[in-house]
C-alpha positions in Angstrom: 0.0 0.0 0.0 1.1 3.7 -0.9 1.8 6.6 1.7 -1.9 7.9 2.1 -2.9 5.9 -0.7 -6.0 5.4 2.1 -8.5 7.7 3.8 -7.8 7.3 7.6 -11.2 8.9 8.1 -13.8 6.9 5.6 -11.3 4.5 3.7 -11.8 5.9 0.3 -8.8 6.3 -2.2 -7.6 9.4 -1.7 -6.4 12.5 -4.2 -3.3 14.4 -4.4 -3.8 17.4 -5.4 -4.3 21.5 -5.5 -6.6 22.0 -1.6 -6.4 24.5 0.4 -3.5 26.4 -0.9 -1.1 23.3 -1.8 -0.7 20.2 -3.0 -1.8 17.8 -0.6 -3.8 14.2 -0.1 -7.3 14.4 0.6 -10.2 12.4 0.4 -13.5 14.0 -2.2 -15.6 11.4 -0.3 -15.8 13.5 3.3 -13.8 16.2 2.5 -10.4 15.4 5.0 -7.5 16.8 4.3 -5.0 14.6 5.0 -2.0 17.6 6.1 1.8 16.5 6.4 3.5 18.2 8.9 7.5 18.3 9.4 9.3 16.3 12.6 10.4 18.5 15.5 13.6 18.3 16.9 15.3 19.8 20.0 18.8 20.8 18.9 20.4 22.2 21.7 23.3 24.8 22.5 25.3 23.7 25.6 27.6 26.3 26.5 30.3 26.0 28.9 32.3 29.6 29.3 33.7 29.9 25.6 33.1 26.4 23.8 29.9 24.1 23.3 28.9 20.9 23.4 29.2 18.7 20.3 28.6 15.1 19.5 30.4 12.8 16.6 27.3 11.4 15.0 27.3 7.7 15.6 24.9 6.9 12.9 23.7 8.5 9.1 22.6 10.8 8.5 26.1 12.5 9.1 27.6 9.2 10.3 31.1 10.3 12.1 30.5 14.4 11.6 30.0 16.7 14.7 26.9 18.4 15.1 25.1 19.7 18.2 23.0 16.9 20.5 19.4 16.6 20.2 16.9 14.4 18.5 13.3 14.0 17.8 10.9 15.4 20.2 8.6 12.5 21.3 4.7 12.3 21.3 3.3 14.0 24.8 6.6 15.6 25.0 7.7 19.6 25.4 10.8 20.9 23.5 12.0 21.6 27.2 11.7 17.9 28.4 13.0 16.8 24.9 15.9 18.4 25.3 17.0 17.4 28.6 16.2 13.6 27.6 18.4 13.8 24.4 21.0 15.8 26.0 21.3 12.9 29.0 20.7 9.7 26.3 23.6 11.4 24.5 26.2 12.8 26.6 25.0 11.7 30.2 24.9 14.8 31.0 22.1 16.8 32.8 20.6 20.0 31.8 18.2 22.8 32.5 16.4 24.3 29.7 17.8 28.5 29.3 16.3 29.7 26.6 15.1 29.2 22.7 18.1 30.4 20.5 16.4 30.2 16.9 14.6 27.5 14.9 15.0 26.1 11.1 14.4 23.3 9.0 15.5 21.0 6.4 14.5 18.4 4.4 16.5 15.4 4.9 16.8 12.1 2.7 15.9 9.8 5.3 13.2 11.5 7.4 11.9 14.1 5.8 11.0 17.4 6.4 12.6 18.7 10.5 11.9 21.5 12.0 14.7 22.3 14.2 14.3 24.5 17.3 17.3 25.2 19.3 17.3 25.2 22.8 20.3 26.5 25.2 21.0 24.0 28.3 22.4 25.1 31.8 24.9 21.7 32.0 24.0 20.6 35.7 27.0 18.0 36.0 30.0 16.0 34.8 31.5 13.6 33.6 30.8 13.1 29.8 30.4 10.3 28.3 28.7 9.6 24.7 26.2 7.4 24.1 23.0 6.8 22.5 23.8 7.8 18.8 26.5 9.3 19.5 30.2 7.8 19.2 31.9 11.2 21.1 31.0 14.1 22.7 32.9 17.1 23.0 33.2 20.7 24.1 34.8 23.2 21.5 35.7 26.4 21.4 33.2 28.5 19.8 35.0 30.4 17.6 37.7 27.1 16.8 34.6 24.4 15.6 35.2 21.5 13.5 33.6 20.8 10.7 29.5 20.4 11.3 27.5 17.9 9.8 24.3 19.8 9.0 23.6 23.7 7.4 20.7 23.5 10.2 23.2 23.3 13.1 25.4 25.9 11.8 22.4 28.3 11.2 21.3 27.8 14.9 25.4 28.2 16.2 25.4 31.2 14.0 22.4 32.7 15.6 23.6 31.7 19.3 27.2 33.5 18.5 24.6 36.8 17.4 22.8 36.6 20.9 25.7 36.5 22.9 28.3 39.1 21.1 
């Protein structure tokens, strides 16, 4: 069976097509649009005096690239408590949620359209240790990063330097 080949609300076949503005799936039998809405992430900003925490991605996308810690925010789930779940199930580390930095979004090969919001974290304690999908963690200077996996991450790093220069 095809992506919303289906009705979810009636079981008819369903259109793609011009609704509403776009091009969307939706059903001519009741009238449901059938919307498809990007995945939220938390990315977080974890500063510790002039550096930030980054993680060696474990995994593809990005498979052994830094980018910043973070992940999908769950069903049920607030950015804040998102963030503090990816930041421990990656680093071991504990946080408190500061502040939102910025959000973007890209479309990505394997899950598709993210909406990225960053979040800055207060780091509560030590030591660091990766984990989860990620192979390393590290802090690094701000202003001396490696290379970063994602355009995403360096827009929301770009937009933390702004806010706090």
């Amino acid at each position: 069976m095809a992506y919303l080949e289906f009705c979810s609300n009636c079981g008819n076949k369903n259109d793609r097509g011009w609704i509403e503005g776009n091009i969307r799936f939706h059903c001519n039998y009741c009238n449901i649009i059938h919307y498809e809405n990007p995945k939220p992430t938390a990315t977080l900003i974890c500063p510790i005096k002039n550096s930030i925490l980054l993680v060696k991605r474990a995994f593809d996308p990005g498979k052994g690239l830094w980018g910043l810690p973070g992940g999908f925010i769950e069903l049920n789930e607030s950015p804040q408590d998102a963030a503090k779940r990816e930041l421990f199930e990656e680093t071991g580390l504990k946080g408190e949620f500061k502040r939102f930095i910025h959000f973007t979004y890209h479309f990505g090969t394997i899950f598709g359209d993210i909406l990225l919001l960053g979040l800055e974290m207060k780091i509560k304690n030590e030591p660091l240790r990766p984990g989860d999908d990620a192979s390393d963690a590290q802090f690094f200077e701000l202003n001396n990063l490696p290379y970063i996996a994602f355009e995403s991450h360096i827009k929301i790093i770009n937009k933390y330097k702004e806010l706090t220069t």
